[in-house]
BARO-591583 format. One record per atom (N, C-alpha, C): residue number from 1; x, y, z. Coordinates in steps of 0.02 Angstrom, whole numbers, always signed. Example, Ala and Ser with C-alpha at 12.3 -4.5 7.8 and 13.67 -1.06 7.14 Angstrom:
+-----+--------+--------+--------+
|   i |     px |     py |     pz |
+-----+--------+--------+--------+
|   1 |   +660 |   -284 |   +390 |
|   1 |   +615 |   -225 |   +390 |
|   1 |   +660 |   -165 |   +390 |
|   2 |   +642 |   -112 |   +354 |
|   2 |   +684 |    -53 |   +357 |
|   2 |   +645 |     +2 |   +394 |
+-----+--------+--------+--------+
//
This chain:
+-----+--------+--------+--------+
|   i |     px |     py |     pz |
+-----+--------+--------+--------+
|   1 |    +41 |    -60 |     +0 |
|   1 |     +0 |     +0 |     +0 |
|   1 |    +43 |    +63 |     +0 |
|   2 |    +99 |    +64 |    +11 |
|   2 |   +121 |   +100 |    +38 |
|   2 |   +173 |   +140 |    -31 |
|   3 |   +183 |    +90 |    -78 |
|   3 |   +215 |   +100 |   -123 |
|   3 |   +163 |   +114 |   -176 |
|   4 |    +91 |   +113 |   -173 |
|   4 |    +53 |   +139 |   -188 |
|   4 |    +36 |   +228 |   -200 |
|   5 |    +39 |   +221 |   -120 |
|   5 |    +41 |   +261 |   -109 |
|   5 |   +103 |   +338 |   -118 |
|   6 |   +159 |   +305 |   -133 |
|   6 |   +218 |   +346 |   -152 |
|   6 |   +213 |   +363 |   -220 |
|   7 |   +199 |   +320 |   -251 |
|   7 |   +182 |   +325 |   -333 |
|   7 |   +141 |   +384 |   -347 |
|   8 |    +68 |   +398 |   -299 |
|   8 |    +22 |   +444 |   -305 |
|   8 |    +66 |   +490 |   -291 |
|   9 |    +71 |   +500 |   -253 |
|   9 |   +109 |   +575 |   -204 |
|   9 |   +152 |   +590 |   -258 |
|  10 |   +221 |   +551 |   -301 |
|  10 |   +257 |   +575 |   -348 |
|  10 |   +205 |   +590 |   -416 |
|  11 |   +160 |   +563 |   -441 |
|  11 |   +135 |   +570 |   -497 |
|  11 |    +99 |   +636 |   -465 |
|  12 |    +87 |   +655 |   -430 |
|  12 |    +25 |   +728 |   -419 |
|  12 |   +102 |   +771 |   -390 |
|  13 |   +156 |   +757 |   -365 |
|  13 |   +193 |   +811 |   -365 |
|  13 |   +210 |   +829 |   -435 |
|  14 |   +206 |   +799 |   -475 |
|  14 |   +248 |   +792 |   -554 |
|  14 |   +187 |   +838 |   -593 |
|  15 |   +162 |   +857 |   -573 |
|  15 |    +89 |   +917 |   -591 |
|  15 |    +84 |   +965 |   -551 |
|  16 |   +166 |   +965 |   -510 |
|  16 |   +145 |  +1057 |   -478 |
|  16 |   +100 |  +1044 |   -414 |
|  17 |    +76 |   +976 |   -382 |
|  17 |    +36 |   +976 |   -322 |
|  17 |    +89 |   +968 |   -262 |
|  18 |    +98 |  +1041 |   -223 |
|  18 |   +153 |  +1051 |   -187 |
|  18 |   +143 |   +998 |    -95 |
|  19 |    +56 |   +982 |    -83 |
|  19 |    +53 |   +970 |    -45 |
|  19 |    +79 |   +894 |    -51 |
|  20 |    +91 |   +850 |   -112 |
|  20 |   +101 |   +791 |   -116 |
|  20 |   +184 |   +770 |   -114 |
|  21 |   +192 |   +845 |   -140 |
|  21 |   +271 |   +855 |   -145 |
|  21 |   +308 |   +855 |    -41 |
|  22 |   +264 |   +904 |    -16 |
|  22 |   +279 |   +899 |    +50 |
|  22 |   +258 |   +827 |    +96 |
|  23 |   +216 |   +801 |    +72 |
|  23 |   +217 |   +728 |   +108 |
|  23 |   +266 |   +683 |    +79 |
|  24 |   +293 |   +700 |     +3 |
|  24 |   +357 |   +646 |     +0 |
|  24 |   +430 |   +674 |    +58 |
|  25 |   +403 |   +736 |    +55 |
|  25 |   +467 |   +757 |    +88 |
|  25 |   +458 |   +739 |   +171 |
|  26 |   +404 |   +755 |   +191 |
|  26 |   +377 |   +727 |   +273 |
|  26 |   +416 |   +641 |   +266 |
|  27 |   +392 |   +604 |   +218 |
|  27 |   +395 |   +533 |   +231 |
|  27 |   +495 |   +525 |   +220 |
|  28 |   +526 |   +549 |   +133 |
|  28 |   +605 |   +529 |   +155 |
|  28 |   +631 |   +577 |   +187 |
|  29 |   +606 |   +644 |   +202 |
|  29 |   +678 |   +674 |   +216 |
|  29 |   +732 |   +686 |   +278 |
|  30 |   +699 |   +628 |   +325 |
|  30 |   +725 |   +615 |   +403 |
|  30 |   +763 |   +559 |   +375 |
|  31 |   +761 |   +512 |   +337 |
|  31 |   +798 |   +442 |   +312 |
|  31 |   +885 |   +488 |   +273 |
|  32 |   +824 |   +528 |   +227 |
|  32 |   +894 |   +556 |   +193 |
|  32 |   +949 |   +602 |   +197 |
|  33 |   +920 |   +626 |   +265 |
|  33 |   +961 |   +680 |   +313 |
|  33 |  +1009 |   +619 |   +340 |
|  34 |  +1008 |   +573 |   +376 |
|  34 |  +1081 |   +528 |   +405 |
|  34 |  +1101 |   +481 |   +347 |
|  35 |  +1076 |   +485 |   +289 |
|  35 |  +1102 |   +453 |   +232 |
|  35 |  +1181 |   +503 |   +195 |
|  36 |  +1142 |   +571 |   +190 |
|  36 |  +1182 |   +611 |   +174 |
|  36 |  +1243 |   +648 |   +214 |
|  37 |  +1205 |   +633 |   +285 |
|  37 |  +1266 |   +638 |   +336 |
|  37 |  +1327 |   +600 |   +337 |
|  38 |  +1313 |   +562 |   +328 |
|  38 |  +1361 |   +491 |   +320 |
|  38 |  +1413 |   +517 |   +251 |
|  39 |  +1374 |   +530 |   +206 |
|  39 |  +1400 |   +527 |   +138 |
|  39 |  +1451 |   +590 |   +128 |
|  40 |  +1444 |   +636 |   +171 |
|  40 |  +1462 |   +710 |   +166 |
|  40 |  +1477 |   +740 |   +243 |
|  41 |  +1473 |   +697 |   +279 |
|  41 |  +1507 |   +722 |   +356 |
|  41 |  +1508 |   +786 |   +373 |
|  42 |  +1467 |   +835 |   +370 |
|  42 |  +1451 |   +870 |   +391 |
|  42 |  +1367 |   +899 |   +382 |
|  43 |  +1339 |   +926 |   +453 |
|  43 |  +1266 |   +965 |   +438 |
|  43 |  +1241 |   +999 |   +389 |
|  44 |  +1292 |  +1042 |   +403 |
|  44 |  +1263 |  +1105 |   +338 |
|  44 |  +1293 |  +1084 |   +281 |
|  45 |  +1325 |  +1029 |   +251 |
|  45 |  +1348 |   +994 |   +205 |
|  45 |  +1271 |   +944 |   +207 |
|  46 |  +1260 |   +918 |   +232 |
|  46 |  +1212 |   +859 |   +233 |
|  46 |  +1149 |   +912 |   +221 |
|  47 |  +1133 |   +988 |   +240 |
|  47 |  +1087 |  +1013 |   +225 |
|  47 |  +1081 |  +1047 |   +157 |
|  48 |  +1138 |  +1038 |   +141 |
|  48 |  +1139 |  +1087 |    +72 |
|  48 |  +1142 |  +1011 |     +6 |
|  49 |  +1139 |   +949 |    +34 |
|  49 |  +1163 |   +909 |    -17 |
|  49 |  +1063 |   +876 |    -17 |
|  50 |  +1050 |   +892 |    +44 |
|  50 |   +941 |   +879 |    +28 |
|  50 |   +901 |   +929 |     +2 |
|  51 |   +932 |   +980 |    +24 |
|  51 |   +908 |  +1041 |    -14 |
|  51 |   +912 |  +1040 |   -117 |
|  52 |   +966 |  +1027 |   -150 |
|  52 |   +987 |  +1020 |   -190 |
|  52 |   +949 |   +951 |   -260 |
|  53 |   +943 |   +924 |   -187 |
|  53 |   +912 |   +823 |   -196 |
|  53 |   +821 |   +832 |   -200 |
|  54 |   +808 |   +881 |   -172 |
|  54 |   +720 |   +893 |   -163 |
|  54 |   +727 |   +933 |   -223 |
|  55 |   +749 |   +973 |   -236 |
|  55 |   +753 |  +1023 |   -286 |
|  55 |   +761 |   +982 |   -360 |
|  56 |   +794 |   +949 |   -366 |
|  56 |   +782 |   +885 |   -416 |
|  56 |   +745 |   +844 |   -426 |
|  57 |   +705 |   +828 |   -360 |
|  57 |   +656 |   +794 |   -368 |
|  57 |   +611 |   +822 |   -388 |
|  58 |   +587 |   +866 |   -355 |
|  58 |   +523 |   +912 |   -393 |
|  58 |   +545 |   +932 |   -460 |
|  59 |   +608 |   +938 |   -500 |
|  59 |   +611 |   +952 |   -573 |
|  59 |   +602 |   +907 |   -609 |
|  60 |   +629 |   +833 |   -574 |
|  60 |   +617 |   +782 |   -616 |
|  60 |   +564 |   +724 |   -600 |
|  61 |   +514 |   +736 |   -574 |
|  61 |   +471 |   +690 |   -550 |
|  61 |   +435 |   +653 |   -594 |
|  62 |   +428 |   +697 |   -645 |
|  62 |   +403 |   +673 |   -740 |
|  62 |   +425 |   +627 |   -757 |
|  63 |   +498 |   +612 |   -729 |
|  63 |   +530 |   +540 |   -745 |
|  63 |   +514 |   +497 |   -747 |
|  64 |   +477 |   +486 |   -681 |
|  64 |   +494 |   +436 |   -630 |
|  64 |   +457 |   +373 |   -674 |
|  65 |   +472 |   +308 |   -680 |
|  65 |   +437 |   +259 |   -712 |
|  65 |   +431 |   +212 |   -663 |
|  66 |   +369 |   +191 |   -629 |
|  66 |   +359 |   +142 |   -568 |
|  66 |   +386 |    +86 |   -582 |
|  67 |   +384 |    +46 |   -667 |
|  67 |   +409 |    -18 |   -695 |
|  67 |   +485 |    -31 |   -679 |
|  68 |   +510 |    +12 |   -673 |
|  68 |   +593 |    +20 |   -651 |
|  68 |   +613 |    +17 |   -611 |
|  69 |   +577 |    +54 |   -553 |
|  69 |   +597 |    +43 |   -482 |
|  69 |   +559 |    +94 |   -414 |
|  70 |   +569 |    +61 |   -354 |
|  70 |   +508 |   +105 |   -304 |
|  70 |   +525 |   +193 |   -288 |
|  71 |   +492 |   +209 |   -284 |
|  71 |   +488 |   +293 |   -263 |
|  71 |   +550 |   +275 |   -214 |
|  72 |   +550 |   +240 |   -186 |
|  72 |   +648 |   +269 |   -132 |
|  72 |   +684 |   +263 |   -159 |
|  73 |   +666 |   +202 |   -202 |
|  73 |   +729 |   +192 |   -223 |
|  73 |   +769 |   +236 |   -294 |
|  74 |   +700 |   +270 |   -309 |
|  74 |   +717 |   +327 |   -351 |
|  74 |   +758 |   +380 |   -343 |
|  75 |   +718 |   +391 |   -283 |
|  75 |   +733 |   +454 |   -251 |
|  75 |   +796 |   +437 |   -214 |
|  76 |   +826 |   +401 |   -172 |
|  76 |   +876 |   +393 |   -164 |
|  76 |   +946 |   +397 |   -210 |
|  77 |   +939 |   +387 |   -272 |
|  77 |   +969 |   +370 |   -337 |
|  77 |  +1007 |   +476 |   -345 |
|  78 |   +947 |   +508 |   -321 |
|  78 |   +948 |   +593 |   -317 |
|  78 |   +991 |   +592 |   -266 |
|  79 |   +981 |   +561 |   -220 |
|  79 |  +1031 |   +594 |   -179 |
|  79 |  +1091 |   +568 |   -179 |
|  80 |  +1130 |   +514 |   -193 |
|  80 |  +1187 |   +489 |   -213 |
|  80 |  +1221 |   +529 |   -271 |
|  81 |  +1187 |   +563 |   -309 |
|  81 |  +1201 |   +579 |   -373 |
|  81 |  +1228 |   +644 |   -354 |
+-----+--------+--------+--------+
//
């Protein structure tokens, strides 16, 4: 359900619906804050590397093809990158 549910939230952010955009961000962006900490050892390094990573996501959400792979694991793919 739940990956259901991520799919919606990205397909209605990918049309400019900011409130669906802020529940993807409510649901990863506590995961991807100590993901990026890790990756970049510092806060305001780890804040400027989600900032950057949301900002891509909302440009590229049009992408996203569910057949390929789950909304984290998409979105995760942004923030490694």
């Amino acid at each position: 359900m739940r990956r259901a549910e991520d799919v919606d939230l990205l397909a209605r952010a990918s049309e400019g619906d900011r409130i669906a955009f802020a529940a993807l961000y409510d649901r990863y962006a506590p995961r991807w804050y100590g993901l990026a900490l890790r990756i970049v050892g510092t806060g305001n390094d780890a804040d400027d590397v989600l900032q950057q990573t949301w900002m891509q996501v909302w440009e590229q959400a049009r992408s996203y093809d569910p057949s390929k792979a789950s909304v984290g694991a998409w979105l995760v793919v942004r923030l490694r990158s």
